[in-house]
FIKENU-880665 format. One line per 4 residues: number of its first residue (from 0); their letters; for each residue x, y, z of N, C-alpha, C. Coordinates in steps of 0.1 Angstrom, whole numbers. Example, Ala and Ser with C-alpha at 12.3 -4.5 7.8 and 13.67 -1.06 7.14 Angstrom:
<fikes>
0) AS) 132:-57:78:123:-45:78:132:-33:78; 128:-22:71:137:-11:71:129:0:79
</fikes>
This chain:
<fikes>
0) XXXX) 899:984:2174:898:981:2159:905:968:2156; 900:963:2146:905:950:2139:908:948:2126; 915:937:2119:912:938:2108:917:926:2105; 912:925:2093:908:914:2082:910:913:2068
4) XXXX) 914:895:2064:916:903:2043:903:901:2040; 904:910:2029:892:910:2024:891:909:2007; 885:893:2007:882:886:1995:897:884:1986; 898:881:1974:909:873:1964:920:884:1967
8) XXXX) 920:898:1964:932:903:1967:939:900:1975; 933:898:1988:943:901:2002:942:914:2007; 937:921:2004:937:938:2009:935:932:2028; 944:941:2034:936:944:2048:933:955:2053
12) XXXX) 920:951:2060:907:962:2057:910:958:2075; 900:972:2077:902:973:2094:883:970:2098; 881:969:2109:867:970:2114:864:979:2126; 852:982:2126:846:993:2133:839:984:2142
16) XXXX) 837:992:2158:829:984:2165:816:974:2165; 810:978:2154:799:968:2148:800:960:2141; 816:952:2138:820:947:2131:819:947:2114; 813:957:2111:815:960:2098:828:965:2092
20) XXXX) 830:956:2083:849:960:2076:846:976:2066; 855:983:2058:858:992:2056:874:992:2049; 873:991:2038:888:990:2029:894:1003:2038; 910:1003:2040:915:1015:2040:925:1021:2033
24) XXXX) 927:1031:2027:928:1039:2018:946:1035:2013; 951:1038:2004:958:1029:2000:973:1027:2008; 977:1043:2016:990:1041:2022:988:1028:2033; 971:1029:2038:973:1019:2051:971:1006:2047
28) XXXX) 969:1004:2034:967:988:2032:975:979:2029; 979:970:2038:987:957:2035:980:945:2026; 990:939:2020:987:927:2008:986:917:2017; 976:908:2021:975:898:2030:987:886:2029
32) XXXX) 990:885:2021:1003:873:2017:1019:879:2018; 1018:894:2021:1034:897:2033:1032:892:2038; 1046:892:2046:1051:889:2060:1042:900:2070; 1047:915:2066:1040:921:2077:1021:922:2079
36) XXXX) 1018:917:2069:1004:919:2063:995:907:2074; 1006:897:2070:1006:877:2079:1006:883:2092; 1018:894:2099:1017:891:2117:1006:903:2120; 1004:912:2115:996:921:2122:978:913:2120
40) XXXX) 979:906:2108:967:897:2109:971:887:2121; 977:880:2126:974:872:2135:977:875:2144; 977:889:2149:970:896:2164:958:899:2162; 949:903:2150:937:907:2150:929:896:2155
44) XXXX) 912:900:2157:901:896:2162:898:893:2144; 886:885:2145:873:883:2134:866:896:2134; 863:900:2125:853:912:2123:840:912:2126; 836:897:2122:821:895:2121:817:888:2136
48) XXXX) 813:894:2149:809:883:2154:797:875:2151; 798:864:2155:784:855:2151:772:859:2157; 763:859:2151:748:860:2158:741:854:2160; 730:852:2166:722:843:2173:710:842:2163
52) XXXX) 703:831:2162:694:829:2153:683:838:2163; 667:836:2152:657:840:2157:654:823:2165; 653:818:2161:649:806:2163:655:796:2175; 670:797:2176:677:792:2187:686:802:2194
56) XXXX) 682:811:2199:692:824:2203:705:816:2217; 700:802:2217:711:800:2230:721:791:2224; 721:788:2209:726:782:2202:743:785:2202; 753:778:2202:764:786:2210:771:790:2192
60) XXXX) 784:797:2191:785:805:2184:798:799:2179; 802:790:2167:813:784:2166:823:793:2162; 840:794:2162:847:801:2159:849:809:2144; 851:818:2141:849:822:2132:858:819:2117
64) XXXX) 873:814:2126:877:805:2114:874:789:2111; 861:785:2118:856:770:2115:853:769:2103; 848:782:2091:845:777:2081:849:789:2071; 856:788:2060:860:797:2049:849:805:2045
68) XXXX) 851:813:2043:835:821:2040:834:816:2020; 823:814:2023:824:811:2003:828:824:1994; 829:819:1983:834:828:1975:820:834:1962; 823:844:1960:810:852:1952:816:852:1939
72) XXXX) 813:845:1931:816:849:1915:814:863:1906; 825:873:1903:825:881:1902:823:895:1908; 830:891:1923:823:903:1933:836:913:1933; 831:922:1938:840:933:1937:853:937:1944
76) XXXX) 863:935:1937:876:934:1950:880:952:1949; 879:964:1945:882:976:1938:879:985:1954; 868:977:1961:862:985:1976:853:999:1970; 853:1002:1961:835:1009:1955:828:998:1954
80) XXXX) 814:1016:1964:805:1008:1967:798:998:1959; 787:989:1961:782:979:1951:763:988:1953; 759:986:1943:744:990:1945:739:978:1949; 731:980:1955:717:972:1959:722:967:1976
84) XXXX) 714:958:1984:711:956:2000:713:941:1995; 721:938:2008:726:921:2016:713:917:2022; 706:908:2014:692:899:2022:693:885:2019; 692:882:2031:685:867:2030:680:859:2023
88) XXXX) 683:850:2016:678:842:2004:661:841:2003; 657:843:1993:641:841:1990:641:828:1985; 647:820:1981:654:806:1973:662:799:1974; 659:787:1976:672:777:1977:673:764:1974
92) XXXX) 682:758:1967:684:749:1964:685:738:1971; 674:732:1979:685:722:1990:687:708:1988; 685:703:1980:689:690:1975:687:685:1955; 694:674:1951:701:664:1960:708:664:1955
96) XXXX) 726:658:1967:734:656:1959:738:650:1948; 743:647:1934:746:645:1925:731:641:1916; 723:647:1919:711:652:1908:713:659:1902; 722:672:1905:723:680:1890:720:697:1894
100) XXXX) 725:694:1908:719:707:1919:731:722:1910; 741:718:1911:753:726:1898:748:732:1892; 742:722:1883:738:725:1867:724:737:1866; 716:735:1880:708:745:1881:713:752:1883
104) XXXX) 718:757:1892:728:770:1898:733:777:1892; 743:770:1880:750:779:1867:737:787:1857; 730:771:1858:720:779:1847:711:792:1848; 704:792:1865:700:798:1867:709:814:1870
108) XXXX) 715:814:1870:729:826:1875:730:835:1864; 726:832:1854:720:836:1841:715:845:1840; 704:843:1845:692:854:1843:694:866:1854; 693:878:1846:693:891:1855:688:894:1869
112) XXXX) 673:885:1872:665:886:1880:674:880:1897; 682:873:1890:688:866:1901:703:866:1905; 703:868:1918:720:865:1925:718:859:1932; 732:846:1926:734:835:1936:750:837:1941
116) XXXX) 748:827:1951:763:826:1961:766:811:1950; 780:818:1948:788:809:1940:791:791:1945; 793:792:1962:797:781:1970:790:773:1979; 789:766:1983:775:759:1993:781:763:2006
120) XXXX) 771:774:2010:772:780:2025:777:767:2036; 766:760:2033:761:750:2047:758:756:2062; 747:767:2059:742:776:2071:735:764:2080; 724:761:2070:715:753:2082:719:740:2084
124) XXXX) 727:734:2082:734:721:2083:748:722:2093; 758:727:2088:765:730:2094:773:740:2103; 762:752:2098:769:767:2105:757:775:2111; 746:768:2115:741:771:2121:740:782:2133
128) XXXX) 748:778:2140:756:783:2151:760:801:2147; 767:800:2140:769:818:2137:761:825:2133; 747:818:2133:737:833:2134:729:837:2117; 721:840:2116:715:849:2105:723:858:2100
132) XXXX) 730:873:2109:740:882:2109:751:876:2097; 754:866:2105:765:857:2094:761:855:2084; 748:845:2081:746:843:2070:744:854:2059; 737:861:2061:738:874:2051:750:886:2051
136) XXXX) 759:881:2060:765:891:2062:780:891:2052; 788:905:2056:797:908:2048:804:897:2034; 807:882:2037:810:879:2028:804:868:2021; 792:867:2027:781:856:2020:772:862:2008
140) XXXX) 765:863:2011:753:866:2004:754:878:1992; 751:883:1983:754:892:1972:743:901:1974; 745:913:1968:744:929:1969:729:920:1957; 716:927:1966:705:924:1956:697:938:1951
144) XXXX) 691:940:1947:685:950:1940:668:947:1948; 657:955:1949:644:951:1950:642:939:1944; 641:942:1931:634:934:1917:638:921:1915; 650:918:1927:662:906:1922:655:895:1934
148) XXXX) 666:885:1930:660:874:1942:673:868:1947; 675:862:1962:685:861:1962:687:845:1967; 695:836:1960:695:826:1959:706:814:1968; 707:804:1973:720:795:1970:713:782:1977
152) XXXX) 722:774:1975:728:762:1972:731:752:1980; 726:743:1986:734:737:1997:727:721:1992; 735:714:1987:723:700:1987:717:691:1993; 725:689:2008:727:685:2021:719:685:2028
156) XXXX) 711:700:2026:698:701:2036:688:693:2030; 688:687:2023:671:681:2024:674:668:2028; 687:663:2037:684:653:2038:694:652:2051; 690:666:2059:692:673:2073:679:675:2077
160) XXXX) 678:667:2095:665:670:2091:659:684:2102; 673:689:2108:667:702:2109:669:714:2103; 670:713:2093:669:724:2078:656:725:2080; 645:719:2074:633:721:2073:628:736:2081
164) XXXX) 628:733:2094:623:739:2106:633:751:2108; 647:750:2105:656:762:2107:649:775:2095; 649:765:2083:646:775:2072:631:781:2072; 622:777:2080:609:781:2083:605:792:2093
168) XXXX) 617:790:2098:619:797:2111:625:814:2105; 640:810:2097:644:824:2088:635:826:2078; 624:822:2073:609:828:2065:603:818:2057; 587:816:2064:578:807:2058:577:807:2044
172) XXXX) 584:820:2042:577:825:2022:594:817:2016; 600:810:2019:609:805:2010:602:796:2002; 609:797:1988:606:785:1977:618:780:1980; 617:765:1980:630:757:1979:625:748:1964
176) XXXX) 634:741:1959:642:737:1946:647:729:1949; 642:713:1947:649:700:1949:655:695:1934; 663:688:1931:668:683:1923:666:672:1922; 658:662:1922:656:650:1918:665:637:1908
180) XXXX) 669:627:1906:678:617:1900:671:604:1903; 670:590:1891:670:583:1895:681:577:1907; 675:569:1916:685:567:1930:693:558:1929; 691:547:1920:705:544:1916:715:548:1906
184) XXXX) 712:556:1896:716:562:1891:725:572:1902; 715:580:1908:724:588:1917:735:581:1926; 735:570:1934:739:562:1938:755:556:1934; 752:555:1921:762:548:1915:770:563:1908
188) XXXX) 771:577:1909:774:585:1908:781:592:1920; 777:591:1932:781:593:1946:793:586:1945; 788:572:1947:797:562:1946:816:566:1938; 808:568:1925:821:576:1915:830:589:1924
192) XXXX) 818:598:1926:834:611:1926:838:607:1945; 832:596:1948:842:595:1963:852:581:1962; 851:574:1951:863:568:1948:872:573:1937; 869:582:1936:880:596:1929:888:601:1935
196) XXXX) 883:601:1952:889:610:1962:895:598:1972; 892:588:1970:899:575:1979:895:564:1973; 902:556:1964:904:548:1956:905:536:1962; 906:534:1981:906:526:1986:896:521:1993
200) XXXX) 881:528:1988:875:523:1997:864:512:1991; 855:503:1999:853:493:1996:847:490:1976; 839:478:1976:835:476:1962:818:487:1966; 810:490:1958:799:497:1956:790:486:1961
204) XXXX) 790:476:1956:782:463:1958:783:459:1975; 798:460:1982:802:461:1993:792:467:2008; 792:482:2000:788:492:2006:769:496:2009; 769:487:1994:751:485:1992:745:477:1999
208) XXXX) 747:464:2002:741:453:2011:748:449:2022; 740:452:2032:743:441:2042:745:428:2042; 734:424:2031:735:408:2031:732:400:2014; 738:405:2007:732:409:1996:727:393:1989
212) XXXX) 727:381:1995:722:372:1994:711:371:1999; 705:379:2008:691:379:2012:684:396:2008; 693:401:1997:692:413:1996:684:424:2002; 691:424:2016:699:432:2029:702:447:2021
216) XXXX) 695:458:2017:700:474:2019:706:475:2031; 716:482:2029:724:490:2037:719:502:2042; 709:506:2044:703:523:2042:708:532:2056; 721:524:2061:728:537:2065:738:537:2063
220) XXXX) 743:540:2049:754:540:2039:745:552:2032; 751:563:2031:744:576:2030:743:580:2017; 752:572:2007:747:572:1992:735:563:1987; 731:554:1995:714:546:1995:708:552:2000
224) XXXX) 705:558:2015:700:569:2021:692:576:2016; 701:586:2006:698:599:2003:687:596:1992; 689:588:1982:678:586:1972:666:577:1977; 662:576:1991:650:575:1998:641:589:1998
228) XXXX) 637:593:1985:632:607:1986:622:611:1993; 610:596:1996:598:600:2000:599:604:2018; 607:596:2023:614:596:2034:618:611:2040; 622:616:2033:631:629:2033:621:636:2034
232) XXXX) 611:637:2021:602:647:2020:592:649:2031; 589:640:2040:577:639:2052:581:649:2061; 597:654:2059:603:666:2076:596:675:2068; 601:680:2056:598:690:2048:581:695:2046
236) XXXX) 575:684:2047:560:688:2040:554:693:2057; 564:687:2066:556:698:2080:557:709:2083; 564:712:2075:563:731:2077:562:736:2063; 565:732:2048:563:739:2037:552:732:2029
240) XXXX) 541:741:2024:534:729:2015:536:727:2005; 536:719:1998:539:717:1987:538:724:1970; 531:737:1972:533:744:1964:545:756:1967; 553:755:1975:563:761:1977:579:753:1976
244) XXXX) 577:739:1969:586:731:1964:583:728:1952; 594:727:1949:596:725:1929:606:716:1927; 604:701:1920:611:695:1918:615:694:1906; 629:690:1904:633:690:1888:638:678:1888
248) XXXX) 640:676:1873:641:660:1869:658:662:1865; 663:655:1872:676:653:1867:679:651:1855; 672:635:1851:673:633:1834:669:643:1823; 659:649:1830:652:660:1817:662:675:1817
252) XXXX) 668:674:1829:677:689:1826:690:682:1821; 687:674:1811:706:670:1803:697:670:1794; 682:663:1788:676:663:1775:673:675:1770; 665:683:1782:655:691:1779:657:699:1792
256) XXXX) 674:707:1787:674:715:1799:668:733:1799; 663:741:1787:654:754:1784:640:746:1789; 634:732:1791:618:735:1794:624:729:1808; 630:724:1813:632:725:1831:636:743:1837
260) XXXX) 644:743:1828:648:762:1834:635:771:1837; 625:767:1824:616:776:1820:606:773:1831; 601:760:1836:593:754:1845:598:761:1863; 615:763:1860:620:772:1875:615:785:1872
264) XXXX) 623:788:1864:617:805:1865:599:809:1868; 591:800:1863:579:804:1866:581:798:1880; 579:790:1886:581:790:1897:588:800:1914; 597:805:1905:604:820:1910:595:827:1908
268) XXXX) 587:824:1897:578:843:1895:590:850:1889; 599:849:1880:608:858:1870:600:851:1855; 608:862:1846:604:863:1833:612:850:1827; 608:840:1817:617:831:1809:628:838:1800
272) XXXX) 635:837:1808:646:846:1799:655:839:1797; 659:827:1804:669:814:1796:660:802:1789; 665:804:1777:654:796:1768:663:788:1759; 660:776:1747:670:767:1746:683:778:1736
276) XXXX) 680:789:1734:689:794:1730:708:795:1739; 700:794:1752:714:796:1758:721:780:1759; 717:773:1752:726:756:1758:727:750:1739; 745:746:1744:747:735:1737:751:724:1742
280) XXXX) 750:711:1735:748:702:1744:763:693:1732; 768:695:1747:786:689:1746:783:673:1743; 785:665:1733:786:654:1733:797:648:1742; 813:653:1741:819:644:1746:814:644:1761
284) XXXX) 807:651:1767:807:652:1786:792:642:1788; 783:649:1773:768:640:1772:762:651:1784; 766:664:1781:756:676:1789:758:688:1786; 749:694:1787:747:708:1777:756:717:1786
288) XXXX) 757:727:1780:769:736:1783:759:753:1780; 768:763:1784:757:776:1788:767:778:1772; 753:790:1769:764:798:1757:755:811:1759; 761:818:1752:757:832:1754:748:834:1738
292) XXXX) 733:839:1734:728:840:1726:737:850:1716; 738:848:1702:748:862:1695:758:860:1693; 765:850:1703:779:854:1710:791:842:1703; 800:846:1696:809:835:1690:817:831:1700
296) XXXX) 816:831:1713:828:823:1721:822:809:1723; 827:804:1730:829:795:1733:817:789:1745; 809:777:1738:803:781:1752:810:771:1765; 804:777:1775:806:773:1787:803:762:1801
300) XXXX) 812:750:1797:806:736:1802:810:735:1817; 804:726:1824:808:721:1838:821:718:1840; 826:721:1854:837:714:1856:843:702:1855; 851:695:1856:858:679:1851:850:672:1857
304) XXXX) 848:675:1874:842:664:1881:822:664:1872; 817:673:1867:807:669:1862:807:658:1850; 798:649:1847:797:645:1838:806:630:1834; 814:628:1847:824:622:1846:817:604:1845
308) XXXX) 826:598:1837:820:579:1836:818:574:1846; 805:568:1849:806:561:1860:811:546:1863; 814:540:1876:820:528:1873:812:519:1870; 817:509:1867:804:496:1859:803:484:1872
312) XXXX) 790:484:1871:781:481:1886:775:467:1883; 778:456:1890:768:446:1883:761:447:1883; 748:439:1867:735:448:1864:727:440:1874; 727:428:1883:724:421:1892:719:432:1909
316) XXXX) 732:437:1908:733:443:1920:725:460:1918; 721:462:1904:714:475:1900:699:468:1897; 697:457:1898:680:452:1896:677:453:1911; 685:447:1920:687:448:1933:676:456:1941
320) XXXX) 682:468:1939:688:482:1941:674:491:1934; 673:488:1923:658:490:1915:646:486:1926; 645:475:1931:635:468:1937:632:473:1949; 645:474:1963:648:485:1967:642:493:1972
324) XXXX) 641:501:1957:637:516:1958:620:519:1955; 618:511:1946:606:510:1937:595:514:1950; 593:512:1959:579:515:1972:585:530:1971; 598:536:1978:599:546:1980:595:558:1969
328) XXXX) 597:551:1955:598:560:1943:582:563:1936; 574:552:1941:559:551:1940:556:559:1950; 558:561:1963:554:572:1972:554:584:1967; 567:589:1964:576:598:1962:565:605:1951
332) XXXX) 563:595:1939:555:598:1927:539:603:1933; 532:596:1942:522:600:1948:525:614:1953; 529:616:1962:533:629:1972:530:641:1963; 544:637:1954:544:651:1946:540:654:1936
336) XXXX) 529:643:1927:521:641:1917:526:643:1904; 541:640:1903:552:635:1895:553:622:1889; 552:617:1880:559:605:1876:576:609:1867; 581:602:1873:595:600:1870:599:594:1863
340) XXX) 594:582:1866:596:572:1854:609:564:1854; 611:563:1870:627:556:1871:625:537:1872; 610:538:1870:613:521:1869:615:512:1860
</fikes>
């Protein structure tokens, strides 16, 4: 037997040979943050061993504290049972970073039809290795109902390029959900919350050209990269066709974020049940915020890092950058029979 905490409390819960945990009853349960709670946890095993995909079963099995397990918004720390079955996502969000992948997520989390995982797993990207078992297992994925769908998040994968083929492999019937941005726009937003986090690193203009006198892209500088969308989308259209992808417009979910919601949920196959009733649109952040229809509180906006100023870019080095892109963004517009309208 083993044991493990389990979720915000700290409770430690023991495990059964199948690695499934089991709260224990209250004389036996230690608060994870004792002293004695701390040493009898660091003689224990992991509860969960990793499993082997369908897809790569020789795939080796990383340790099980390589990655925090994410966290469930509002799950149940009490250890009564939860109704409904742990399955596998029918939906996912896999791209793109700072398009506005969040702002779907919250909004979508909304509606009854749907449970999502609060945190970006990074199964097919980075945790590959521990298996399916893992992914749906004990502390990932949320208790779903039949009628429900089960959702998350990772924005990373669509511009990994063996997501495509992993997630094809865990079921051809996924819908995935891109989040679209213009690319300098998004660009110059990347740019922002990683000199938030290191204030030391080069100028943006620095990091964009190689030669910027013969205007030289840099396109392995991973915030130019990433807004090569047409590029990205060729891994993806070999295993999913295109009626099983749904792109949203960044710009249009801050204008007109009830007809982008309403455009997902048909897409899901759920009922429009978030409609412009649920958004007010926060001037100081310049993005709409959730509110509850009826409801006098307060409504409910993004975190600080959303929404935040971006830095001021020479408009030289964003005509640039425009020019650029413009082949990729005309592809992009062909492919998915979208115009954008980012030129």
């Amino acid at each position: 037997m083993a044991y493990r905490v389990l979720g915000r409390a700290g409770f430690l819960c023991c495990c059964d040979g199948l690695g499934q945990s089991r709260l224990l009853g209250a004389p036996r349960c230690l608060r994870g943050p004792s002293a004695s709670g701390q040493k009898l946890l660091a003689k224990s095993r992991p509860c969960d061993p990793p499993g082997p995909t369908p897809s790569e079963p020789s795939a080796p099995s990383a340790p099980a504290a390589a990655a925090p397990a994410p966290r469930l918004s509002g799950s149940n720390h009490s250890g009564s049972p939860k109704p409904g079955t742990k399955r596998l996502p029918q939906a996912l969000i896999v791209g793109v970073k700072k398009g506005g992948t969040r702002a779907v997520l919250e909004f979508i989390r909304v509606h009854p039809d749907v449970r999502a995982l609060g945190t970006e797993p990074h199964f097919f990207d980075r945790n590959y290795g521990r298996g399916l078992d893992w992914y749906r297992g004990v502390s990932l994925m949320p208790r779903t109902l039949e009628t429900q769908i089960t959702l998350e998040k990772t924005p990373s994968y669509f511009v990994t390029q063996e997501a495509p083929r992993r997630i094809f492999n865990m079921s051809r019937d996924t819908k995935l959900i891109v989040v679209v941005r213009n690319p300098v726009t998004r660009a110059i937003s990347d740019y922002t919350q990683t000199l938030s986090k290191k204030p030391d690193i080069p100028t943006f203009e620095g990091l964009s050209f190689r030669n910027r006198s013969l205007g030289l892209v840099d396109v392995s500088w991973n915030a130019i990269r990433i807004g090569m969308y047409a590029l990205h989308l060729e891994s993806w259209l070999r295993y999913f066709p295109l009626a099983q992808i749904h792109f949203v417009s960044g710009e249009r979910l801050i204008t007109d974020p009830a007809g982008e919601m309403g455009r997902i949920q048909d897409f899901l196959g759920i009922k429009r049940f978030i409609t412009d009733k649920h958004f007010y649109f926060n001037k100081t952040k310049g993005f709409p915020c959730l509110k509850k229809p009826e409801s006098t509180l307060l409504p409910r906006c993004l975190g600080k890092s959303k929404g935040r100023t971006h830095v001021q870019i020479d408009p030289e080095v964003i005509d640039q950058l425009r020019e650029f892109y413009r082949p990729y963004n005309i592809k992009f517009y062909e492919t998915v029979g979208q115009d954008f309208r980012w030129e």
